[in-house]
C-alpha positions in Angstrom: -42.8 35.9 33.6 -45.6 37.8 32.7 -45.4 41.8 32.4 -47.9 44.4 32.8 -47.4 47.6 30.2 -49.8 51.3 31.2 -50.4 52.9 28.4 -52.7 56.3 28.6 -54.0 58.2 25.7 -55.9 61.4 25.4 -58.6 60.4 22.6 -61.8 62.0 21.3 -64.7 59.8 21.5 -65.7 58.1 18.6 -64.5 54.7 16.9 -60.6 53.7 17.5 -58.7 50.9 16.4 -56.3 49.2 18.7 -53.4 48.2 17.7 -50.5 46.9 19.8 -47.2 45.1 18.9 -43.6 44.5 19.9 -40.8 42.4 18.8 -41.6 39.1 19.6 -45.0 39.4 20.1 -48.3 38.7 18.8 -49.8 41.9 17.1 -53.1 42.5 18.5 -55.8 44.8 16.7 -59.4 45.5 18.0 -61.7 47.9 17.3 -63.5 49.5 20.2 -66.0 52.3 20.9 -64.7 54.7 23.1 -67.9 56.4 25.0 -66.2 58.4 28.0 -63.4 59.9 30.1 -61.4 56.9 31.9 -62.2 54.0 29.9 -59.4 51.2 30.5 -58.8 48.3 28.2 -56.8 45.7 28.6 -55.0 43.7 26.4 -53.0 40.3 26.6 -50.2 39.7 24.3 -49.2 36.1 23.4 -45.1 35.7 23.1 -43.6 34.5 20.2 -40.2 34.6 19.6 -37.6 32.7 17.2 -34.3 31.8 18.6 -31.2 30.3 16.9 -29.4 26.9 18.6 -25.8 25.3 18.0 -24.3 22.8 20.0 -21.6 25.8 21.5 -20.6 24.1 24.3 -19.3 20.9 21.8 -21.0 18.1 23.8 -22.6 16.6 21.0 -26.0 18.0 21.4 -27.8 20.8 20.1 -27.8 23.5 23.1 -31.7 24.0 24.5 -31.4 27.3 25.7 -30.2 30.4 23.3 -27.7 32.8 23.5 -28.5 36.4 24.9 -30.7 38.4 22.1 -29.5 41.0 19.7 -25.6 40.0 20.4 -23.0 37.4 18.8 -23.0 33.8 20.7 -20.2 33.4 22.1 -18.6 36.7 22.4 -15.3 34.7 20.8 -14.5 31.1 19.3 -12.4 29.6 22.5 -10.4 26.6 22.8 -9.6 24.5 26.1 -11.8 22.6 28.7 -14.1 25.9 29.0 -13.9 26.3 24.9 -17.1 27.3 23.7 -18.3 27.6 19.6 -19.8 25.0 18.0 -16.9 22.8 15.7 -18.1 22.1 12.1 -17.2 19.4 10.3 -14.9 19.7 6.9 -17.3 16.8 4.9 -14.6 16.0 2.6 -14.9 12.7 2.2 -17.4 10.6 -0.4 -20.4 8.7 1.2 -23.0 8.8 -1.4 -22.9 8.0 -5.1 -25.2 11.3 -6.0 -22.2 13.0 -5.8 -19.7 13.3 -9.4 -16.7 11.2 -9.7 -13.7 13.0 -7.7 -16.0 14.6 -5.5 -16.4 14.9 -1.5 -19.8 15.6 0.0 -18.7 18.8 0.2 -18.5 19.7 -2.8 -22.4 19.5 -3.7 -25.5 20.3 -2.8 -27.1 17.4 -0.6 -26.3 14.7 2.1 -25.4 12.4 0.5 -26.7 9.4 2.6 -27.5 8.4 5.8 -23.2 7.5 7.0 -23.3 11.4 5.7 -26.5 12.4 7.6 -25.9 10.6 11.1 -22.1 11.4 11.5 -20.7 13.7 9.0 -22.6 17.2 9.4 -23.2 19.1 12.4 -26.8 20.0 13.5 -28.4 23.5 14.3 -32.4 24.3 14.9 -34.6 27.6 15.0 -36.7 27.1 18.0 -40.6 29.3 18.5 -40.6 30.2 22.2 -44.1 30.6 23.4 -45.8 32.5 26.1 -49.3 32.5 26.5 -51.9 32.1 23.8 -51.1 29.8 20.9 -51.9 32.6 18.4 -51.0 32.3 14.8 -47.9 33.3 13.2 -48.3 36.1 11.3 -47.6 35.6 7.3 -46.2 38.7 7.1 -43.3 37.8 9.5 -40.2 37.0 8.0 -36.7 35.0 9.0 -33.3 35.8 7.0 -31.0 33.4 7.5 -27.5 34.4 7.3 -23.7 33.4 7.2 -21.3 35.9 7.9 -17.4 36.2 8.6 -16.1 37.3 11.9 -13.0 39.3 10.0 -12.0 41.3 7.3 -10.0 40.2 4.1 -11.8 36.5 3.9 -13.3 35.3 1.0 -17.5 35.3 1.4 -19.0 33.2 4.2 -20.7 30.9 1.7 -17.4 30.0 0.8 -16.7 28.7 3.8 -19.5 26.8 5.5 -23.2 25.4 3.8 -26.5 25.2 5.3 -28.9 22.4 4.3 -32.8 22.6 5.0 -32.8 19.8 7.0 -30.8 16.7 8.3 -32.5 14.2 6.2 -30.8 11.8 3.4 -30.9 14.5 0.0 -31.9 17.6 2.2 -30.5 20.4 0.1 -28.1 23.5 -0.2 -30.5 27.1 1.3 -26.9 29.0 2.5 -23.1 28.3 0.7 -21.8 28.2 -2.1 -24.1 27.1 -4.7 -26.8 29.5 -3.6 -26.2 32.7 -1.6 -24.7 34.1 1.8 -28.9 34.6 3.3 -31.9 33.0 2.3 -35.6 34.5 3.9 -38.0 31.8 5.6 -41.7 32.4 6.2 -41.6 32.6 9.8 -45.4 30.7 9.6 -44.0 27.6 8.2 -41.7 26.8 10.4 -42.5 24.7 13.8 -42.0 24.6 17.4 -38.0 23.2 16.1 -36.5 23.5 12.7 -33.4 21.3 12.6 -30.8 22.1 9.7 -27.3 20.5 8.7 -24.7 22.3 8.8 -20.9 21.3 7.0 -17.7 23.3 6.0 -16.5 23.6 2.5 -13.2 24.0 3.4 -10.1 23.8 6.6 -9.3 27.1 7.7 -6.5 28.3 5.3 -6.0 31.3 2.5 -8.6 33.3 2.4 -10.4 31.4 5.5 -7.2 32.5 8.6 -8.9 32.1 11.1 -11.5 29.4 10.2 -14.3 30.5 11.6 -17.3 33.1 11.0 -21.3 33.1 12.3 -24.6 32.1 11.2 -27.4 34.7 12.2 -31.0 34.5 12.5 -33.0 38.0 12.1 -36.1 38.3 12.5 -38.5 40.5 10.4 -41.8 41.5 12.2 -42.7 44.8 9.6 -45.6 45.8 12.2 -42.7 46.6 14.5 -39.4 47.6 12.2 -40.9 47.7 8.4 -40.7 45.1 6.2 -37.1 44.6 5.6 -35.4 46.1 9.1 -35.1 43.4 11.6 -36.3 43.4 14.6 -34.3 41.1 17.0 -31.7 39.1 16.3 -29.6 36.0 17.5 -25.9 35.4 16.2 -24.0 32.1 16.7 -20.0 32.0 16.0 -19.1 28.8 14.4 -15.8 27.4 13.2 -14.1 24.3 11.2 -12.5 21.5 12.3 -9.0 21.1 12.1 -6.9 18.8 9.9 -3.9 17.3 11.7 -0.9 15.9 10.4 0.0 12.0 11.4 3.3 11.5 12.8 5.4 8.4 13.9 4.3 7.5 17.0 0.7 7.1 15.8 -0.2 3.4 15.2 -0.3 2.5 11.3 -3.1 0.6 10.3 -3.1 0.8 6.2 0.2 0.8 3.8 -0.5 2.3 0.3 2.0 1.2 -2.2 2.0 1.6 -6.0 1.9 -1.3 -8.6 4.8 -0.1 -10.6 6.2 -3.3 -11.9 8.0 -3.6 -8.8 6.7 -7.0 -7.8 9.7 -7.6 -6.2 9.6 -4.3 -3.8 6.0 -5.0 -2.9 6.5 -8.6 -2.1 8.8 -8.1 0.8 7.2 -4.9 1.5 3.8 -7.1 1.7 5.4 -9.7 4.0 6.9 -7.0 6.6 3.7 -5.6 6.7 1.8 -8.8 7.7 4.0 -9.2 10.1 3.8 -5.9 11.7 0.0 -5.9 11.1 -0.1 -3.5 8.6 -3.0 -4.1 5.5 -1.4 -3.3 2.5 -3.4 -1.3 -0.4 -2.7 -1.1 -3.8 -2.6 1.9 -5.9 -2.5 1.8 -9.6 -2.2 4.6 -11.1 -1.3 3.7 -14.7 -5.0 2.0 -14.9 -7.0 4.8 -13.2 -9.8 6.7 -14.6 -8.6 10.1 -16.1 -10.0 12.3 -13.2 -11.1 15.9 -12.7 -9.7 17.6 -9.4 -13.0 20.0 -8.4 -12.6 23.5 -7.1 -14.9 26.4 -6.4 -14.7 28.8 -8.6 -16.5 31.6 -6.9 -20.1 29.6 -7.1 -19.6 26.7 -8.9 -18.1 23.5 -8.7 -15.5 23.0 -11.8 -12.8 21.0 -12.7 -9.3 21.9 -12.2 -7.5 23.6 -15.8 -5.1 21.0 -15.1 -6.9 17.9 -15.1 -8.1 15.5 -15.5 -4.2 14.4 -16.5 -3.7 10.8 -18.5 -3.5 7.8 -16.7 0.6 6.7 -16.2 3.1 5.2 -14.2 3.5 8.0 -11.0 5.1 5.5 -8.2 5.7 8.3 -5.4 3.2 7.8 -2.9 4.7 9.9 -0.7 4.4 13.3 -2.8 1.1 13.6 -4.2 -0.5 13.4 -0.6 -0.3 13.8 3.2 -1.7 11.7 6.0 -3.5 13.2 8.6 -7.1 13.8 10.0 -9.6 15.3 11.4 -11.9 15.4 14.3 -15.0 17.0 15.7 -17.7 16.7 18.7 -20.3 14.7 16.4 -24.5 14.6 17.2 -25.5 12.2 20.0 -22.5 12.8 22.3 -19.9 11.0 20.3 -16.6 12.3 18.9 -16.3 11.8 15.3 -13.2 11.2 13.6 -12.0 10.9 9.8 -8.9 10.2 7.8 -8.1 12.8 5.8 -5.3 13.2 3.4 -4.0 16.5 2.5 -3.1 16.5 -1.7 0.0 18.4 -2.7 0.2 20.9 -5.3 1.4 18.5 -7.8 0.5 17.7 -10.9 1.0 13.7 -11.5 -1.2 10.7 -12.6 -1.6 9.7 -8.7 -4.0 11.8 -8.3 -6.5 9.9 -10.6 -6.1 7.4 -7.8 -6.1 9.9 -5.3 -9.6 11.2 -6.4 -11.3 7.9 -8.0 -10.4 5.5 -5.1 -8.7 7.0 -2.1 -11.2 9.4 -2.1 -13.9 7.3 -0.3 -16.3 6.9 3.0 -13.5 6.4 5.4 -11.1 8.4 3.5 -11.0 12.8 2.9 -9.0 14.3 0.5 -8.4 17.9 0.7 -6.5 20.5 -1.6 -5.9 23.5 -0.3 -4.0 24.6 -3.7 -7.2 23.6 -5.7 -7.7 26.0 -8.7 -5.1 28.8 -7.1 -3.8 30.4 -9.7 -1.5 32.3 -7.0 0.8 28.8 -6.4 4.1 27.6 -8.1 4.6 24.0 -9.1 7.8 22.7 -7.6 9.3 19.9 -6.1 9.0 21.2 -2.6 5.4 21.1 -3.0 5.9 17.5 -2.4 4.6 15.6 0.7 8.0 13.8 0.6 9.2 17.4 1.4 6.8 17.8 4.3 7.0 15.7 8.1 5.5 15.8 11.2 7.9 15.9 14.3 6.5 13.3 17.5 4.7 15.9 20.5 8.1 18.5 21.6 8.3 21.3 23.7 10.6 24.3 23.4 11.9 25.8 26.8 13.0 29.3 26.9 14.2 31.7 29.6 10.4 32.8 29.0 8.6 29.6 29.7 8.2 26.8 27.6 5.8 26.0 24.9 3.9 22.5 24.3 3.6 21.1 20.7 1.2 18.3 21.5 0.7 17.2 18.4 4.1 18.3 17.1 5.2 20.2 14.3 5.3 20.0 10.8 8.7 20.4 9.0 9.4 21.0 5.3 12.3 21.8 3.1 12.7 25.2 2.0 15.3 26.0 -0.8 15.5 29.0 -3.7 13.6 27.9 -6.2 12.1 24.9 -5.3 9.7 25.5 -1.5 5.8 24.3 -0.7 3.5 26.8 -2.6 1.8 29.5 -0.7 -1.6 27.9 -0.5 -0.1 24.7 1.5 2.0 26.9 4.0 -1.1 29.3 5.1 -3.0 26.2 4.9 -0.9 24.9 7.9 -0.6 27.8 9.8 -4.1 28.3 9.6 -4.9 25.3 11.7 -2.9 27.0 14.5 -1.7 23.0 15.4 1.3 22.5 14.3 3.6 25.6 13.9 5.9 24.5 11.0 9.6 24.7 10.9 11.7 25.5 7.9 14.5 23.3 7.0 17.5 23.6 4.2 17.0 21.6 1.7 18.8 23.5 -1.2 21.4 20.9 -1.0 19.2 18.3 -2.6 18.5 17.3 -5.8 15.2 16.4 -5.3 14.7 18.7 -1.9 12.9 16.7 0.5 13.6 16.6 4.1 12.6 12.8 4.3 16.2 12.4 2.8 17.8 13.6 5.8 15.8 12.9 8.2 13.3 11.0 10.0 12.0 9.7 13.7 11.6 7.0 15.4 9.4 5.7 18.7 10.9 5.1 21.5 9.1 4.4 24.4 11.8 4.4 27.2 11.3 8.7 26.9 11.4 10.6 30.1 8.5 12.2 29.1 5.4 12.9 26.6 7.9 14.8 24.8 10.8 13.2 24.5 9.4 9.5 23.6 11.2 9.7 20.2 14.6 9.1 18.4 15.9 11.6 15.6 17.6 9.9 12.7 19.9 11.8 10.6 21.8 10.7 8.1 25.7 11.4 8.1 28.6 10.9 5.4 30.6 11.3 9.0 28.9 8.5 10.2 29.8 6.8 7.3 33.6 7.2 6.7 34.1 6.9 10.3 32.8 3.0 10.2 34.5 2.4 7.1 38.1 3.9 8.3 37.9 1.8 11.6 37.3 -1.3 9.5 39.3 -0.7 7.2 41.8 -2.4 8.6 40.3 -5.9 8.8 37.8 -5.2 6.1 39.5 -2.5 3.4 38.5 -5.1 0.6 34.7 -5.5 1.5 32.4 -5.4 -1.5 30.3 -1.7 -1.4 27.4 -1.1 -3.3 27.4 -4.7 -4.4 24.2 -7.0 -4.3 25.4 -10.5 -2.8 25.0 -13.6 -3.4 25.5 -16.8 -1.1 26.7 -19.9 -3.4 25.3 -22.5 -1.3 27.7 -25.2 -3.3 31.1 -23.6 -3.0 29.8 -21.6 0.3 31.5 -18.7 -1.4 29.7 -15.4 -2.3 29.1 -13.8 -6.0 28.3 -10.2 -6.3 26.2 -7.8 -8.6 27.3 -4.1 -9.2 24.6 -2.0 -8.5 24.5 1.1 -11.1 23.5 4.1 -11.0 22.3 5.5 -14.4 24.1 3.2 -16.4 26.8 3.0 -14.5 28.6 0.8 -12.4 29.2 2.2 -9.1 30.2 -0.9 -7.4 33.9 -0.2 -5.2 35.8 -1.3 -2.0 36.2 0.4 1.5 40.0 1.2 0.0 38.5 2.5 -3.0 36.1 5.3 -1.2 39.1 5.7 1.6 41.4 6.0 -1.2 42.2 8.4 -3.9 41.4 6.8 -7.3 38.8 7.7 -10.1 35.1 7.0 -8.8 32.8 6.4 -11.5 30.6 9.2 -12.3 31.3 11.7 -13.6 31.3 15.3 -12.3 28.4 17.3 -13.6 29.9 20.1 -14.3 31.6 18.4 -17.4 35.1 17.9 -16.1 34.8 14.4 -16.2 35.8 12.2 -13.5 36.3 12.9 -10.0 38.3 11.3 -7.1 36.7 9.6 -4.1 39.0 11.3 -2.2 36.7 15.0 -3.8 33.9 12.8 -2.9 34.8 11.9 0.9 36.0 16.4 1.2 32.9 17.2 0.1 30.8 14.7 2.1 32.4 15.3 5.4 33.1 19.0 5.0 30.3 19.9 3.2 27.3 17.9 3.4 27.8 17.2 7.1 28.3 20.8 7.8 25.2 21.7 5.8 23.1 19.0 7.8 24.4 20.6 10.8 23.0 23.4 10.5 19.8 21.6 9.6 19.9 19.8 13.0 20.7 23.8 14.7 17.7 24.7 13.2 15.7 22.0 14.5 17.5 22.6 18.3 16.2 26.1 17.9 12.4 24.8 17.4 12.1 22.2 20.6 13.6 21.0 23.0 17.1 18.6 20.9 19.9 16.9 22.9 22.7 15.4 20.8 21.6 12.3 22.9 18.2 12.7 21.0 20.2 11.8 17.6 21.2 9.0 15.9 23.3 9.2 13.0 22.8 7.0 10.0 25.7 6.4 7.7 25.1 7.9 4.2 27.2 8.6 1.3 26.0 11.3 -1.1 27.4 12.5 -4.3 26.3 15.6 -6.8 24.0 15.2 -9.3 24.2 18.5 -10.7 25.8 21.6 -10.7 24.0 24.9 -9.6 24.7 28.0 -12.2 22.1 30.4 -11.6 21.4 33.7 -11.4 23.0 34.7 -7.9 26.6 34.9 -6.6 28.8 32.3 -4.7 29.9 34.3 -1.4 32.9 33.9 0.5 30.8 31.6 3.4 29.5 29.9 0.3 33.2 28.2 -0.3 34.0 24.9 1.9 38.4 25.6 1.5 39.7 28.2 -1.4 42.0 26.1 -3.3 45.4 27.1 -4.3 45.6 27.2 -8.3 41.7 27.1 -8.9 38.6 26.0 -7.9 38.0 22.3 -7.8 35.1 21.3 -10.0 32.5 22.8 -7.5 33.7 20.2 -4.7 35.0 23.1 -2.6 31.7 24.9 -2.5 28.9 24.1 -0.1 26.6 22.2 -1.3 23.5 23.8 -2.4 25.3 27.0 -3.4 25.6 28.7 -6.7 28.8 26.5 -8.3 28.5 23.9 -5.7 26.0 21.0 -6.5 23.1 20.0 -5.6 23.1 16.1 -4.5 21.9 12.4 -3.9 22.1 9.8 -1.9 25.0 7.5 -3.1 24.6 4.0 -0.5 20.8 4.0 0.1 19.1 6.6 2.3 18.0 4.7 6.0 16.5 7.6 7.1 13.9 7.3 4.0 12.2 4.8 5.8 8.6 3.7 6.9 8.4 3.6 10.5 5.8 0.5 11.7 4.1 -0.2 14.6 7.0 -2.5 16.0 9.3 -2.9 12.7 11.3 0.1 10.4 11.1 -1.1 6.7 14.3 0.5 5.8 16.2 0.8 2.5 18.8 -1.8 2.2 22.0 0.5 2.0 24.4 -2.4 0.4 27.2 -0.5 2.7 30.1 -2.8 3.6 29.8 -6.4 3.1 31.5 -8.3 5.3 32.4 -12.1 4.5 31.6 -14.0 8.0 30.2 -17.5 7.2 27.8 -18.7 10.0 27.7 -15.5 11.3 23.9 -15.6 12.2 22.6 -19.3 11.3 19.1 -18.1 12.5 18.9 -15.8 10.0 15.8 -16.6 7.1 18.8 -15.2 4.2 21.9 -17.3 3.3 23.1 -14.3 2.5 22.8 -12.7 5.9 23.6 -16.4 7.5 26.6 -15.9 6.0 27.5 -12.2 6.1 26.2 -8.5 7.1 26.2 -5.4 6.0 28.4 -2.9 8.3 25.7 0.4 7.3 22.5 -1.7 8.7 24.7 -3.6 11.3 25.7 0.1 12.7 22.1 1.4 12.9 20.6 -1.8 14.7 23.2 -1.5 17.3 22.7 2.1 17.7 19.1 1.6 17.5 19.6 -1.1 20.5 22.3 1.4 22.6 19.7 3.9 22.4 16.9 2.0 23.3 15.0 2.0 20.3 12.4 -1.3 20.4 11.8 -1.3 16.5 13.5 -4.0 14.5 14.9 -3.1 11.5 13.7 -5.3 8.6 15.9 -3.9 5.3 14.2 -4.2 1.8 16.1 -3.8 -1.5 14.4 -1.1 -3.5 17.7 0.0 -5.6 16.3 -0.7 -8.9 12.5 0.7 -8.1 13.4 3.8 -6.0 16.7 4.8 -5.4 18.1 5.3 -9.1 15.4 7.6 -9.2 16.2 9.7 -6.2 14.0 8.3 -4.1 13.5 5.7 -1.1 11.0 2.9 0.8 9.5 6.3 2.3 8.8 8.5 -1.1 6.9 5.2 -2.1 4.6 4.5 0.7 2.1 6.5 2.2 -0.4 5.6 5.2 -3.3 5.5 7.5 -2.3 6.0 11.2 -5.1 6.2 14.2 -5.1 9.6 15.9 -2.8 9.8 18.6 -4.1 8.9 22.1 -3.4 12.2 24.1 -4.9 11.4 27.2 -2.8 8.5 27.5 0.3 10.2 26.5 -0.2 13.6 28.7 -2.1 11.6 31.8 -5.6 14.5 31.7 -8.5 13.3 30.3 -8.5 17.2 28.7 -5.9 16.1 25.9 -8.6 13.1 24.6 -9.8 15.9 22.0 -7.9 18.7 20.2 -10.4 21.2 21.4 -9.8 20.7 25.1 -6.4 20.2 24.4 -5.2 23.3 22.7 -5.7 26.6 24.3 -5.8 28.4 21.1 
């Protein structure tokens, strides 16, 4: 609309110059002769004025009209079905091949292709508003881009987020890291609409809290404000994506498994997976390339102190990352998604793998330990050490609280917890409020030793459409003492074998670092010798220390564990099935801090005894393994568990199941996996348990079918599970 301005001036006559201007306007200068009182001149000025354009209201489009001048657009980042601030994509995955070995997009300078152009950066423009006459711009007129934080105690914007100077294959860095924080524009070369990229360097995590920050446009007009003081301005708040972690009732698509001459292993893993259509990938770590992991270091790209690291065997899938993704409103209306694995702080060959082959155009790696020199290198760092718990609620007296896309647990112990860098790295996303377990107990310290959870479908609600395995000596000796009975000789921790000719069965001890550890149902109900030896140097031990200790220490110390978990959501003991286990210590703890009264399972009369009366994961007591396989270490499918074999019980019962594919299981079963299919049934659990025999490939080595694998699962279908169409994005979703 236009506007009309009087002006009066007292002026002598004589020759005057005329000069007029105002922010976001045309200058105008005439000279006039002035020859009398009451002279009027007018003078029409043509509008011109830059504004700044995100897509804020996340529909996929870059917003037409801008946000109110000379204030910060939104006032706040907001989340929800009226959420407003524009969502930035975290580019880290690989599309083009300008960028080095090991590196994402966003960790260089350009778009890197068009797959990186049309879906993997987010879009902003400078739009010229005119009004009136299509006057030039003036050269002196001036732009300065800018990105800035919205808080104190981040590290600098260009940290954060990067700029490019168009949305073109190879259009280049002009705000980030590489450059600077603001970069000026000659307001005459830009058109009616300047469209730029825009990507984030990094999740929100240390340093970046709250994930967000703004991009500002200031305009310099230095007939109105001098040459460097601006003189309007527009502000837009933007924030990163977040990364979610995958849990168990999202539908797995890929299986990653090492080649760790475990042929064996992989061959029935390979065949469950078929059948469960699941692709199996290989990962081969002892023939990757030797590969840098990059970091920023302040404004350059470098490669980590610490690698690249030489190429080796490293068959823990499980540890060295963790599955999850991302997702973001992408250009043209659609919602973009992107697998994206989180790496662990820790230091093995996987990670050449990680970063020369995972690392890909459907796949993002990212680090959130990279080049801190703030973390500690433990085992809890581990992604064996870290879950993700099915959607829960928590119900209090005060109201109850929705996880929708559940929470992540990890072990916590003295000396061994997930670095600093990983833990604000999940809190930042604000998703998945993590819960801190006890896993000081554990030799190795990862909660997928003790736990784990299954689909099941029959839930009353959203929440509740999940089982909770735990394993359980209790479990355990309680099947073995009521079959004892019928069954007190059955072979234990014995591989058999079904002689087809004399229709009789052969065994194989199984050993455990060296040693046989084959025995009997008598034998662990009894009171002999078992066969390792007690690390505390005493020598042998009984299995009657070992059953104590299991039942009135490791099930007490998994209790509390479970307690833990009842105090984060919403747990029923009819949410739990318990998996039989046996453990036994693998080494004594003698450190630096005292054994307390509450630390002792029973005082003894004459003495301690050995460290079996302590609680495990106390100073004296031990810390411990799994002794029969760990179930719970399982991979969960989309209609089969691949679970360790357990080579519990064998019971002798020719033709017991003649439609089995195994003589041996024709002939005989297993009391361990025959207890956790039927419990699996009672409960209503729809998974069928297929059990693979990875003694010799994981479990002598402290680990399971879980520690080995790692996957791809598709994001989890919200609106189906909550019934609103608001839960089909995280944005709308979430309310904060």
């Amino acid at each position: 609309m236009a506007r009309t301005l009087d002006r009066a001036f007292d002026l002598d006559n004589g020759n005057w110059v005329l000069k007029v201007s105002g922010a976001g306007f045309i200058p105008v200068e005439e000279a006039f002769q002035v020859t009398g009182p009451d002279i009027n001149k007018a003078v029409s000025l043509a509008v011109a004025y830059f504004t700044l354009h995100t897509d804020r209201d996340r529909d996929g489009v870059v917003d037409p009209d801008a946000g109110p001048i000379n204030r910060s657009n939104p006032p706040a980042i907001t989340f929800g079905t009226a959420g407003v601030g524009a969502i930035i994509p975290v580019n880290c995955n690989s599309d083009g091949s300008n960028t080095a070995p090991g590196y994402a997009d966003n960790q260089d300078k350009n778009v890197n292709g068009n797959n990186d152009r049309d879906h993997d950066i987010a879009h902003m423009q400078i739009k010229l508003v005119r009004v009136g006459a299509n006057d030039p711009i003036s050269p002196d007129w001036k732009l300065r881009l800018s990105l800035k934080n919205n808080g104190i105690g981040t590290a600098p914007p260009q940290q954060h987020f990067r700029v490019f100077n168009g949305i073109a294959n190879n259009s280049t860095e002009i705000l980030g890291p590489e450059t600077d924080f603001e970069t000026e524009i000659k307001a005459n070369t830009l058109g009616a609409t300047k469209s730029y990229g825009i990507e984030a360097v990094r999740f929100a995590g240390n340093g970046f809290r709250r994930g967000d920050g703004h991009i500002a446009l200031e305009v310099i007009q230095p007939e109105v404000t001098g040459p460097s003081v601006r003189s309007y301005w527009f502000s837009e708040k933007i924030v990163a994506a977040r990364w979610i972690g995958n849990h168990h009732l999202q539908t797995p698509t890929d299986l990653y498994v090492a080649d760790a001459g475990n042929l064996a292993f992989r061959t029935a893993l390979g065949a469950v997976a078929l059948a469960d259509g699941v692709t199996v990938n290989l990962a081969d770590p002892e023939n990757a390339t030797p590969t840098g992991v990059p970091y920023l270091d302040v404004n350059t790209w470098r490669d980590d102190p610490d690698s690249p690291l030489a190429n080796d065997d490293d068959r823990w899938l499980r540890d060295t990352i963790v599955s999850g993704h991302t997702a973001w409103p992408g250009n043209n209306g659609a919602v973009e998604e992107k697998q994206v694995f989180m790496k662990t702080f820790r230091l093995r060959p996987l990670q050449n793998w990680v970063y020369e082959t995972l690392l890909s155009a459907s796949v993002g790696v990212t680090y959130p330990a990279a080049g801190s020199r703030n973390d500690h290198l433990n085992d809890g760092n581990s992604g064996g050490n870290i879950g993700v718990t099915p959607p829960v609620k928590k119900t209090t007296n005060a109201g109850t609280t929705e996880y929708l896309y559940g929470r992540i647990y990890y072990g916590d112990n003295v000396y061994s917890r997930v670095n600093f860098s990983t833990r604000a790295f999940f809190d930042a996303q604000n998703m998945q409020a993590a819960i801190a377990l006890d896993t000081d107990w554990l030799s190795v310290g990862h909660v997928d030793e003790m736990m784990t959870f299954v689909p099941y479908a029959a839930g009353a609600n959203a929440f509740k459409k999940w089982k909770l395995l735990i394993a359980s000596p209790k479990a355990a000796y309680d099947l073995m003492t009521t079959n004892q009975g019928a069954h007190g000789a059955a072979k234990v921790m014995q591989r058999p074998a079904w002689n087809t000719g004399t229709r009789t069965f052969g065994y194989t001890n199984l050993r455990i670092g060296g040693t046989s550890v084959a025995c009997t149902i008598n034998d662990l109900l009894g009171n002999g010798n078992a066969p390792l030896a007690n690390p505390d140097g005493s020598g042998a031990y009984t299995y009657a220390q070992l059953r104590n200790w299991n039942l009135n220490g490791i099930e007490q110390v998994i209790g509390r564990n479970v307690r833990l978990l009842k105090d984060a959501f919403d747990l029923d003991d009819s949410d739990i099935i318990r998996v039989p286990v046996i453990f036994y210590p693998c080494h004594q703890i003698d450190e630096n801090r005292p054994t307390l009264i509450n630390d002792f399972i029973s005082w003894r009369v004459g003495g301690d005894d050995h460290g079996f009366n302590v609680f495990p994961g106390k100073n004296n007591g031990f810390r411990t393994g799994a002794l029969t396989t760990d179930m719970p270490n399982m991979f969960v499918g989309n209609n089969r568990l691949y679970v360790p074999k357990p080579f519990g019980p064998w019971i002798e019962a020719p033709g017991h199941d003649m439609a089995a594919a195994r003589d041996e299981d024709k002939n005989g079963y297993d009391l361990f996996e025959q207890d956790l299919k039927t419990k699996l049934a009672t409960a209503g659990v729809t998974h069928t348990c297929v059990f693979i025999d990875d003694w010799n490939d994981y479990h002598v080595a402290h680990g399971e079918i879980h520690c080995g694998t790692n996957e791809l699962r598709t994001p989890y279908d919200g609106q189906t599970a909550f019934g609103a169409a608001r839960y089909e994005d995280w944005w709308t979703a979430v309310d904060a």
